[in-house]
FIKOLZA-1660 file (N, C-alpha, C; in steps of 0.1 Angstrom, whole numbers, plus 5000, padded with zeros to 4 digits):
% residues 204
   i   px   py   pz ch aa at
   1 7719 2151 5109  A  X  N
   1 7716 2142 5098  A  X CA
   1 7713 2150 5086  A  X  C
   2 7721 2143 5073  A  X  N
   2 7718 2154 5064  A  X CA
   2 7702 2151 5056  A  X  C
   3 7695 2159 5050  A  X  N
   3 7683 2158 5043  A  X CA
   3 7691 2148 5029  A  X  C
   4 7681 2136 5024  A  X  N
   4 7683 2138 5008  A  X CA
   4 7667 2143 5002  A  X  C
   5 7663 2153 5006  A  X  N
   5 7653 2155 4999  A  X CA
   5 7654 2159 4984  A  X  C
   6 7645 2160 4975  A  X  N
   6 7644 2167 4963  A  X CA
   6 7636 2180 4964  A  X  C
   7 7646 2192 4959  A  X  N
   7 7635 2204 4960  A  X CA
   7 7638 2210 4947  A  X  C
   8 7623 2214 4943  A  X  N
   8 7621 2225 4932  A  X CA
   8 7619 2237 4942  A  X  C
   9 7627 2248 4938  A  X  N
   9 7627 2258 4943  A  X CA
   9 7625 2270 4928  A  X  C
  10 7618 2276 4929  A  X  N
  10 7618 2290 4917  A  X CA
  10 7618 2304 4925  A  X  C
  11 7625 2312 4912  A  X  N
  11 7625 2323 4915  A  X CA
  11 7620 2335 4909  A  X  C
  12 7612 2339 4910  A  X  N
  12 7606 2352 4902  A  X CA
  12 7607 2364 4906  A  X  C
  13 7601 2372 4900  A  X  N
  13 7604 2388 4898  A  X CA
  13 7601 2395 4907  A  X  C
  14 7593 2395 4919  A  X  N
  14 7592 2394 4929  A  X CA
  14 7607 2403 4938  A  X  C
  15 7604 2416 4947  A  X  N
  15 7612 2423 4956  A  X CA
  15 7613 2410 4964  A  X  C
  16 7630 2408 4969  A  X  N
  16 7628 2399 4982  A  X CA
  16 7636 2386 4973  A  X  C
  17 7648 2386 4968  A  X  N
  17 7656 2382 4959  A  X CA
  17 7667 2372 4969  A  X  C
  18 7669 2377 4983  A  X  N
  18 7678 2374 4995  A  X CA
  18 7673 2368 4999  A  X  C
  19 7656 2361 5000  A  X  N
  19 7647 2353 5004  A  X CA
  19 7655 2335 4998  A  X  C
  20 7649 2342 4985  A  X  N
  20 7650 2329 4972  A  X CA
  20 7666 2325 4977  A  X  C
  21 7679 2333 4974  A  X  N
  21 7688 2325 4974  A  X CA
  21 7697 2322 4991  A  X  C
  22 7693 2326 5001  A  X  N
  22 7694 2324 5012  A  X CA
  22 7690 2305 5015  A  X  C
  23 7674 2307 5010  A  X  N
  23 7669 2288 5012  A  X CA
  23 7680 2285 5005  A  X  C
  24 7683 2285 4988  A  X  N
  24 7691 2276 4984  A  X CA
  24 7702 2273 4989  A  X  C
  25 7707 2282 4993  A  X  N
  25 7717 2280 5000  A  X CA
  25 7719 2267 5012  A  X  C
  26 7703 2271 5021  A  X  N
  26 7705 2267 5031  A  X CA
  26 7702 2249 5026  A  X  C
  27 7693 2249 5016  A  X  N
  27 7687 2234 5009  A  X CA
  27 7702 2224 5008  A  X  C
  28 7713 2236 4998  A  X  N
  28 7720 2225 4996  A  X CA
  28 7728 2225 5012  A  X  C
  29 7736 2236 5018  A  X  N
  29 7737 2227 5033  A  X CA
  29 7729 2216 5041  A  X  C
  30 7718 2213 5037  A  X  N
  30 7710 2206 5042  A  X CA
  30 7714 2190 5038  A  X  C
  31 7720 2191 5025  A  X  N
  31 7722 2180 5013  A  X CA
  31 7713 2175 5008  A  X  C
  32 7702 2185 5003  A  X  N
  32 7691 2180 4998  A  X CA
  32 7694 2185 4982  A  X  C
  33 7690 2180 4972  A  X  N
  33 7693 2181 4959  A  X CA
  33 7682 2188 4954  A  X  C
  34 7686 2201 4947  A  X  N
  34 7680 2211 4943  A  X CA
  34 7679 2210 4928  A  X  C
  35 7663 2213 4922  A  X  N
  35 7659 2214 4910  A  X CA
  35 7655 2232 4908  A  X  C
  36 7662 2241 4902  A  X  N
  36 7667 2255 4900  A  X CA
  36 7658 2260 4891  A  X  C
  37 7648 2268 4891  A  X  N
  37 7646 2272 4880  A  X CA
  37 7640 2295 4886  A  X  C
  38 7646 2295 4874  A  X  N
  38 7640 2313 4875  A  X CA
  38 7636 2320 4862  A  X  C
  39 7624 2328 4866  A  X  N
  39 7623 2339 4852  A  X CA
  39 7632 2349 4850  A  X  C
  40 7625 2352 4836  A  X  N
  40 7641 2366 4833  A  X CA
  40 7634 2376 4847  A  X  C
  41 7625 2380 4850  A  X  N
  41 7623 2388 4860  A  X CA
  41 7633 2384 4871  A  X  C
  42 7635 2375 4875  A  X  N
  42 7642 2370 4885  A  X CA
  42 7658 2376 4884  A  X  C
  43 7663 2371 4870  A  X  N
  43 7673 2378 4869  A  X CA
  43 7677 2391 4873  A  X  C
  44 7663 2403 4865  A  X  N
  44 7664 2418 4874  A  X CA
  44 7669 2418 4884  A  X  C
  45 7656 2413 4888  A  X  N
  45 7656 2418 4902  A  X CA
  45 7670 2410 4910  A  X  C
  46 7678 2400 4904  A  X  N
  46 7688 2393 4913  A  X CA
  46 7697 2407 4910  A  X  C
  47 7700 2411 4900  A  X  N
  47 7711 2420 4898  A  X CA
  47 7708 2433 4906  A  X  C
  48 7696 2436 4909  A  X  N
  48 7690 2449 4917  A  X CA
  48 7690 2447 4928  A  X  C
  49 7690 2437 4936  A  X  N
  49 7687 2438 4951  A  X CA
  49 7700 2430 4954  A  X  C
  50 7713 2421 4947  A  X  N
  50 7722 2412 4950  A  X CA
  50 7737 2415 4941  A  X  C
  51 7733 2423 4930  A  X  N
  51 7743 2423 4920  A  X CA
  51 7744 2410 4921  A  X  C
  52 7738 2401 4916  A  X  N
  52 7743 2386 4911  A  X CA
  52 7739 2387 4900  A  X  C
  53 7743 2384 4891  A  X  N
  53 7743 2381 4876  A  X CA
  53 7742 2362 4876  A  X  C
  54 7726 2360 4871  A  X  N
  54 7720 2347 4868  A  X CA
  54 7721 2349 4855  A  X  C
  55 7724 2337 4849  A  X  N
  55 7729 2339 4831  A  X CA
  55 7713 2328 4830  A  X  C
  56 7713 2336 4815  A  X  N
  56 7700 2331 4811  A  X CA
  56 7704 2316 4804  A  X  C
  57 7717 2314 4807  A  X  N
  57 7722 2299 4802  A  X CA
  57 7722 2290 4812  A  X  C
  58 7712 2283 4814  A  X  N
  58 7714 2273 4828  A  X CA
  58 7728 2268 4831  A  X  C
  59 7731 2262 4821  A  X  N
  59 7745 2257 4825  A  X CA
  59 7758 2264 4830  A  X  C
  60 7754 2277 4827  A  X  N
  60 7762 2287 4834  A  X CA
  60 7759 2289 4844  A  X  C
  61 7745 2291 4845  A  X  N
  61 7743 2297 4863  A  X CA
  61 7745 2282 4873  A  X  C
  62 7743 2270 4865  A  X  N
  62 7747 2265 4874  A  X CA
  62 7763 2261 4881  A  X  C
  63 7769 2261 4871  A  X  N
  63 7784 2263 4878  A  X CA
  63 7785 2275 4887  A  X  C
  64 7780 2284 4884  A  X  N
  64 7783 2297 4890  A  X CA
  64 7781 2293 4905  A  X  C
  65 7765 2288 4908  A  X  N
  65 7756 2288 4922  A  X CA
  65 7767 2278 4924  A  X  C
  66 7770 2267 4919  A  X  N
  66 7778 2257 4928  A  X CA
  66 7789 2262 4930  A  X  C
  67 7799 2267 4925  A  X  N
  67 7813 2274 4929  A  X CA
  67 7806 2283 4943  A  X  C
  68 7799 2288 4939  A  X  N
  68 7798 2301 4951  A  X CA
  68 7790 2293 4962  A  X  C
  69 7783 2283 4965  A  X  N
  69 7778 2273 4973  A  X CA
  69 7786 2261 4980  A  X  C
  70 7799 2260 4971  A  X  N
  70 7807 2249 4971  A  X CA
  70 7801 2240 4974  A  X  C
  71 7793 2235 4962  A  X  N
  71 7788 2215 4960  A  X CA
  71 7787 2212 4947  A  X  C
  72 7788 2202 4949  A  X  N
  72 7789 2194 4935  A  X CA
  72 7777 2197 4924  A  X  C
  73 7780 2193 4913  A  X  N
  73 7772 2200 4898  A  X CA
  73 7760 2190 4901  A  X  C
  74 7765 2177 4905  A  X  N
  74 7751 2163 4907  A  X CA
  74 7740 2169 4923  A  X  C
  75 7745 2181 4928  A  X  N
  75 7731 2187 4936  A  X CA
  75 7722 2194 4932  A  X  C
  76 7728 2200 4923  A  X  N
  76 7718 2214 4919  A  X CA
  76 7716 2214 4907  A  X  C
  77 7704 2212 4897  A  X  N
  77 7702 2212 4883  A  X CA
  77 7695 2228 4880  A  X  C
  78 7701 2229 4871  A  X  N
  78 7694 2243 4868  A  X CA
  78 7686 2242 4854  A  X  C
  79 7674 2244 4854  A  X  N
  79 7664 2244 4840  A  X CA
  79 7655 2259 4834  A  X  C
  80 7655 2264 4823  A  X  N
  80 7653 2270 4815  A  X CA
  80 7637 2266 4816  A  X  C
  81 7631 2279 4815  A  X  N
  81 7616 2282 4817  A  X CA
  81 7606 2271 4805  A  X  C
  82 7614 2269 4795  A  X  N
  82 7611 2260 4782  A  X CA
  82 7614 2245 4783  A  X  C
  83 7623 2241 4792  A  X  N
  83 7625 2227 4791  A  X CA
  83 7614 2216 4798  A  X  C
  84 7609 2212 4788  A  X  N
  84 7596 2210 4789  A  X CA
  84 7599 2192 4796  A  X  C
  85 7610 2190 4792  A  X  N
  85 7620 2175 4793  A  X CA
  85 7627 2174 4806  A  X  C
  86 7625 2185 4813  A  X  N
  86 7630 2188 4830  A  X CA
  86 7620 2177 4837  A  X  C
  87 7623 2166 4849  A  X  N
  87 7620 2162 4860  A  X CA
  87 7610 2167 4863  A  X  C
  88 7609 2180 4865  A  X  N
  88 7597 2184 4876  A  X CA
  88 7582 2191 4866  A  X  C
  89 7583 2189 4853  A  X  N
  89 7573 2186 4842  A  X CA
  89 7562 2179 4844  A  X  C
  90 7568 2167 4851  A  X  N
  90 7560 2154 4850  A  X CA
  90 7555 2151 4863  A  X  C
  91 7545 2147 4866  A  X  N
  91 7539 2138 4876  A  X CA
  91 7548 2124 4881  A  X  C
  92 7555 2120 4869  A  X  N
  92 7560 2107 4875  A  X CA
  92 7571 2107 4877  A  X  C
  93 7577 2116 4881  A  X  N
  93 7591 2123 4886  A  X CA
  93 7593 2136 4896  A  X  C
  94 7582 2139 4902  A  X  N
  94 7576 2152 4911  A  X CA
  94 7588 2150 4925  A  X  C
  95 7592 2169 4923  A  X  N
  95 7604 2164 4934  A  X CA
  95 7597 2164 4951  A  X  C
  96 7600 2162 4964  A  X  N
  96 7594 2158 4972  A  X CA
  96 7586 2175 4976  A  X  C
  97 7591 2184 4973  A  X  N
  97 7586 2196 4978  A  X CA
  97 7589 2210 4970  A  X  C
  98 7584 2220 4969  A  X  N
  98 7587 2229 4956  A  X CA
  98 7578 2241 4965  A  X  C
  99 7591 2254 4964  A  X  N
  99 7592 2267 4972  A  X CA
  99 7591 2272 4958  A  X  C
 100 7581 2285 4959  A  X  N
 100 7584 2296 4946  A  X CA
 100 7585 2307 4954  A  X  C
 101 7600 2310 4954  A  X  N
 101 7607 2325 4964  A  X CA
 101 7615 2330 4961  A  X  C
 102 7609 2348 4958  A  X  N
 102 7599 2349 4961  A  X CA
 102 7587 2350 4952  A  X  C
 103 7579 2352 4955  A  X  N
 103 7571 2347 4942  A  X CA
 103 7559 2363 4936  A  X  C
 104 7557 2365 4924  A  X  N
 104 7552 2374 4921  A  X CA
 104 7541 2370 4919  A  X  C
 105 7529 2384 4918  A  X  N
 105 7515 2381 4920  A  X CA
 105 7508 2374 4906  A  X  C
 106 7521 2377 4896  A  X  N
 106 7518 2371 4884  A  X CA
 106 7517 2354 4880  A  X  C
 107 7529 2349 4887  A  X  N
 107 7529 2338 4891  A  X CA
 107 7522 2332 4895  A  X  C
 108 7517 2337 4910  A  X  N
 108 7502 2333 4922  A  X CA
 108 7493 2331 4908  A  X  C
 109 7488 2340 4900  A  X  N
 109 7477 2340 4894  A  X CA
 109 7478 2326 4886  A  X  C
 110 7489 2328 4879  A  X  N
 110 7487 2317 4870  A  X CA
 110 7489 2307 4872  A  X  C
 111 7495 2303 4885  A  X  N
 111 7492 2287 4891  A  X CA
 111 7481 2286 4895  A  X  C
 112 7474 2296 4904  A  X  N
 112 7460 2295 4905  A  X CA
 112 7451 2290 4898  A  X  C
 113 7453 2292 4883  A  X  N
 113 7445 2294 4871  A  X CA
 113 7450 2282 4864  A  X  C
 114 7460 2275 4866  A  X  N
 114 7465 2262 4862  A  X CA
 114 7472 2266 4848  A  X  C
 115 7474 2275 4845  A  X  N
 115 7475 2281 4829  A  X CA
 115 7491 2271 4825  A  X  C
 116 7504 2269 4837  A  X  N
 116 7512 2260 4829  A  X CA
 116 7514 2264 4818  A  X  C
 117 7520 2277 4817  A  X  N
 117 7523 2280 4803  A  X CA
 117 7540 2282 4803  A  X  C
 118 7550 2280 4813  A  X  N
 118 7563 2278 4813  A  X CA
 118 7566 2267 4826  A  X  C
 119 7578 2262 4826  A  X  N
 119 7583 2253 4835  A  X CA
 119 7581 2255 4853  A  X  C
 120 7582 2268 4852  A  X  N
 120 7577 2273 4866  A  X CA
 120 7562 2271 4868  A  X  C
 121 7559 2274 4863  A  X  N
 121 7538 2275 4860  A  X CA
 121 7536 2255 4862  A  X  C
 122 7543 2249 4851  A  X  N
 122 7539 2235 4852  A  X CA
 122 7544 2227 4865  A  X  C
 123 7556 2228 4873  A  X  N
 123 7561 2224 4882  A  X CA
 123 7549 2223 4890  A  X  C
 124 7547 2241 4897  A  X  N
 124 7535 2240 4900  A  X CA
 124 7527 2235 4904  A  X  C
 125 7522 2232 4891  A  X  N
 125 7506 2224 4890  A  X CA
 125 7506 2208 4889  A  X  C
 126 7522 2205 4890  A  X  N
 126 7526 2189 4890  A  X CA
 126 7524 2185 4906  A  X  C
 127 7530 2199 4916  A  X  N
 127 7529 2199 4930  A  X CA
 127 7517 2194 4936  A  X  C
 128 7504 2203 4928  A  X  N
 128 7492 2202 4931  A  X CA
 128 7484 2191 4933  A  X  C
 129 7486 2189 4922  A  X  N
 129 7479 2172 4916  A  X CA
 129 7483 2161 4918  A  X  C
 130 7495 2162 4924  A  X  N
 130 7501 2149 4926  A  X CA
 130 7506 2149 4949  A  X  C
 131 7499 2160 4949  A  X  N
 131 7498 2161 4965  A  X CA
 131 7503 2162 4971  A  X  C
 132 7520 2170 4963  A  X  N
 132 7528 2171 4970  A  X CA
 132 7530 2184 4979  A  X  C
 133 7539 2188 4983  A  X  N
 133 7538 2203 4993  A  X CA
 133 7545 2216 4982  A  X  C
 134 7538 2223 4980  A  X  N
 134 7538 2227 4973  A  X CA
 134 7538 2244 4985  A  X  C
 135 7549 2257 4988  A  X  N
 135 7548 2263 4992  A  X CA
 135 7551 2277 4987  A  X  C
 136 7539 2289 4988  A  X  N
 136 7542 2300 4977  A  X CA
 136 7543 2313 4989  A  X  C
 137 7558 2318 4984  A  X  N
 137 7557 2332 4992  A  X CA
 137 7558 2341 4984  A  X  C
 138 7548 2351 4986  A  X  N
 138 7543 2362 4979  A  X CA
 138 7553 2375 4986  A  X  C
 139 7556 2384 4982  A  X  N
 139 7565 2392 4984  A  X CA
 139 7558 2403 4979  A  X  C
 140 7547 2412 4985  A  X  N
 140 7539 2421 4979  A  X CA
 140 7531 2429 4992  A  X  C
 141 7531 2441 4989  A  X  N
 141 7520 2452 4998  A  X CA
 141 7516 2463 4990  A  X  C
 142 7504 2465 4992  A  X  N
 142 7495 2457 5000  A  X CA
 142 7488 2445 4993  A  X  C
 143 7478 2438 4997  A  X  N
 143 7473 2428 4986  A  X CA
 143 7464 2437 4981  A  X  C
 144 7455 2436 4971  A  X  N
 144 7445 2435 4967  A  X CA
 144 7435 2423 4965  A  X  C
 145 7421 2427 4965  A  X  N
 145 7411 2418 4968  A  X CA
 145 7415 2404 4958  A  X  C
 146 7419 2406 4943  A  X  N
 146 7425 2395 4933  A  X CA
 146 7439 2385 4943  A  X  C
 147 7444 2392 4946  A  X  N
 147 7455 2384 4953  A  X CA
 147 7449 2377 4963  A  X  C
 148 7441 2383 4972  A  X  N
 148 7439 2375 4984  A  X CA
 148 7428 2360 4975  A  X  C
 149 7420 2365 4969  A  X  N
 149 7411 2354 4961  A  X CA
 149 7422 2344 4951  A  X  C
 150 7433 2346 4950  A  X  N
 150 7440 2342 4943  A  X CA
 150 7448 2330 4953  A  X  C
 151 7448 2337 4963  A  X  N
 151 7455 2329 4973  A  X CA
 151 7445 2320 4983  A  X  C
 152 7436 2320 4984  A  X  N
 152 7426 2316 4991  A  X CA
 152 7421 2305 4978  A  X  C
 153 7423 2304 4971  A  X  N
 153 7420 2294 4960  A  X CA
 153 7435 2287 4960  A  X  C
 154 7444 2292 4959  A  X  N
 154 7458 2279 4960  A  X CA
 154 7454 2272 4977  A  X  C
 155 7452 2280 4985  A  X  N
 155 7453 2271 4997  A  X CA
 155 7442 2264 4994  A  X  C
 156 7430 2263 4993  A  X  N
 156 7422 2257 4989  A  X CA
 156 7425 2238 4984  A  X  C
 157 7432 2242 4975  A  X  N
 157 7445 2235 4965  A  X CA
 157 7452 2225 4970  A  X  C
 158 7456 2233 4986  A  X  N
 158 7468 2222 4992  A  X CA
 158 7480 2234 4988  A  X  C
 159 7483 2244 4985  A  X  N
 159 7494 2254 4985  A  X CA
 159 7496 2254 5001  A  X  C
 160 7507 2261 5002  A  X  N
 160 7513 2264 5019  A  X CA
 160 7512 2278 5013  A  X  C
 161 7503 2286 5017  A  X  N
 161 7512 2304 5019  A  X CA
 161 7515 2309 5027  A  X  C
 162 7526 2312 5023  A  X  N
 162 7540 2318 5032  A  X CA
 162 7542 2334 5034  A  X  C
 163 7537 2341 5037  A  X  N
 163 7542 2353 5029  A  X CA
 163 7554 2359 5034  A  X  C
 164 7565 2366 5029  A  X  N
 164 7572 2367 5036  A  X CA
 164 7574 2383 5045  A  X  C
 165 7569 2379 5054  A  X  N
 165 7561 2389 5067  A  X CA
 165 7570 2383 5080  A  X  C
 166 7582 2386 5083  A  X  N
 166 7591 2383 5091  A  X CA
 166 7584 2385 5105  A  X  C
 167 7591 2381 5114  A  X  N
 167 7587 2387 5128  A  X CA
 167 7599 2392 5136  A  X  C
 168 7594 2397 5148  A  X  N
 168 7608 2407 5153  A  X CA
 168 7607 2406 5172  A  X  C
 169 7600 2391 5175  A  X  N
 169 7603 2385 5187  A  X CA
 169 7616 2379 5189  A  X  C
 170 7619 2376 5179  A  X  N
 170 7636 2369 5182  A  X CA
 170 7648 2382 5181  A  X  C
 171 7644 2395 5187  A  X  N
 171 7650 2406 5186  A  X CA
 171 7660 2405 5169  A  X  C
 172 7657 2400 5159  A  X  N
 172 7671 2403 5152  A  X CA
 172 7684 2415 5150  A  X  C
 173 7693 2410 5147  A  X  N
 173 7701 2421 5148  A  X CA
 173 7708 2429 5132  A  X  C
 174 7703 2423 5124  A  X  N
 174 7710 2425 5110  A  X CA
 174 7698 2419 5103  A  X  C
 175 7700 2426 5095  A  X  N
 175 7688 2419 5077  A  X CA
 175 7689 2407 5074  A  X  C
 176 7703 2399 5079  A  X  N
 176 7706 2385 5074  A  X CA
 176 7690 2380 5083  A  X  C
 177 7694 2383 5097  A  X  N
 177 7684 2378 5109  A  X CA
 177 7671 2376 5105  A  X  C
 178 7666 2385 5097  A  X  N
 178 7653 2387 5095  A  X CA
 178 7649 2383 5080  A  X  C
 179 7660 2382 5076  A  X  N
 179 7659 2371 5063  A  X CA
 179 7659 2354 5067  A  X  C
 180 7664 2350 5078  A  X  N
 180 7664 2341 5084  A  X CA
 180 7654 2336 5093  A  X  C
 181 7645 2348 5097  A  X  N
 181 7632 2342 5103  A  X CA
 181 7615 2334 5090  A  X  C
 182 7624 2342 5077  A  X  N
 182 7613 2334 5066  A  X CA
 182 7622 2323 5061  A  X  C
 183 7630 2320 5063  A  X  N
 183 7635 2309 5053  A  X CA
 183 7638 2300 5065  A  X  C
 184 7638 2303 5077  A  X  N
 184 7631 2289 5085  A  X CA
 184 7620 2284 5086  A  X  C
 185 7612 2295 5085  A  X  N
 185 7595 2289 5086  A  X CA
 185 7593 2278 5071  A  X  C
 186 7595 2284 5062  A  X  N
 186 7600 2277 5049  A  X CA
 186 7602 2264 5046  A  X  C
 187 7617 2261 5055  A  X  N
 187 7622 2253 5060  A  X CA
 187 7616 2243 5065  A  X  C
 188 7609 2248 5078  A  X  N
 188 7601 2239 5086  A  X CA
 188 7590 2230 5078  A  X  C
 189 7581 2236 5072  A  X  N
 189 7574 2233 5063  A  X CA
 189 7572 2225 5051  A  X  C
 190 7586 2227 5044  A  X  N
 190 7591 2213 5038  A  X CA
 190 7596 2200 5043  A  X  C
 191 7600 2207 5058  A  X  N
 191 7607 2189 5064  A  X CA
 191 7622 2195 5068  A  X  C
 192 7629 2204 5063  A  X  N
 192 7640 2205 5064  A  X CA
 192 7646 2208 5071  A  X  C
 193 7652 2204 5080  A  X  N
 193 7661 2205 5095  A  X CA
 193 7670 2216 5092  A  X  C
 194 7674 2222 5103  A  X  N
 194 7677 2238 5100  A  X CA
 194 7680 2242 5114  A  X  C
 195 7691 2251 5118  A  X  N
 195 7692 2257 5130  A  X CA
 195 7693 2273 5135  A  X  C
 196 7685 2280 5124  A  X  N
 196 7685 2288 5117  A  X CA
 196 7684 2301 5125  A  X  C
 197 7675 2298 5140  A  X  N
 197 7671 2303 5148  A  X CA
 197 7661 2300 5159  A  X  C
 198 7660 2303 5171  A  X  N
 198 7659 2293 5182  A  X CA
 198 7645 2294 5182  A  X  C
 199 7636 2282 5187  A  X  N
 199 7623 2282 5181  A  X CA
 199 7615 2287 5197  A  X  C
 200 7606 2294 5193  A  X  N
 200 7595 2295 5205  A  X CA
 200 7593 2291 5216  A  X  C
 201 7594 2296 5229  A  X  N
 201 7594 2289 5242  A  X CA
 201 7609 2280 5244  A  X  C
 202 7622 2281 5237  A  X  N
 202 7636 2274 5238  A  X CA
 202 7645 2283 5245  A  X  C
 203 7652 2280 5249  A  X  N
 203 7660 2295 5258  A  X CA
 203 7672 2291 5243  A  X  C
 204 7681 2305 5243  A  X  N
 204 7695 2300 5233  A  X CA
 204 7702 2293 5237  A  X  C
% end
């Protein structure tokens, strides 16, 4: 059965670049309609860990992600850190669930702090307040004591933290594998049906 969920998914600056676009990927096979947004950090680090080149022109990156995804332009919207006129802005338009992956400590802080000072930040804090699921994977070692109080205040919140801390019971055999044991748990968590890898106590 396909999903029609609605997902805000973000991407920040954050090591762990194969995380972020691995879900989307998996979101739109799911057929759940994706709301796109990334920092310029994101960009970097996409070109450094992916050689993907994310154009800081939404409308470019999103033809790009849909060619290379093959689905249609009405799945995936892509928004600019400034569009304040974006869907997931507002309370009265909040998509059903919103992943920031992976997500930097900078990020953590300022949603923590409610600051909403770009599209990513406000999405956010739209998640928060309006009670939706809202899940943040942090991509960082070690923490320090600010992070962990940073994160112990989003869960607090109603945040899901995720961190992306793979496991290595399902023996994987490749990087994809072990990129695929966080973007199931992910997965799970929003609602999203996924076959991604065989669950606990299941024989294959």
């Amino acid at each position: 059965m396909k999903s029609q969920k609605t997902v805000t998914l973000a991407l920040t600056g954050a090591s762990g670049m194969p995380y972020g676009l691995r879900l989307l990927q998996c979101l739109l096979d799911s057929g759940a309609n994706v709301y796109l947004l990334y920092s310029q950090a994101a960009q970097v680090v996409a070109k450094q860990e992916m050689e993907l080149i994310l154009s800081a022109r939404p409308q470019e990156a999103r033809q790009m992600l849909c060619e290379r995804y093959g689905v249609t332009p009405d799945r995936l919207k892509v928004f600019g850190r400034d569009e304040w006129f974006a869907p997931v802005a507002s309370g009265t338009n909040p998509a059903d669930a919103m992943v920031v992956c992976p997500c930097t400590m900078g990020t953590l802080a300022s949603i923590a702090a409610g600051l909403s000072d770009n599209l990513i930040e406000r999405a956010a804090d739209v998640m928060l307040k309006e009670n939706r699921k809202l899940v943040i994977v942090p991509r960082e070692t070690p923490f320090s004591a600010i992070h962990l109080e940073n994160m112990l205040k989003l869960a607090r919140a109603g945040a899901v933290i995720l961190p992306a801390n793979p496991g290595f019971y399902h023996h994987p055999q490749s990087v994809d594998e072990v990129v695929d044991f966080i973007v199931a748990r992910i997965l799970d968590h929003i609602g999203v049906e996924h076959r991604l890898m065989a669950r606990w106590g299941e024989g294959e």
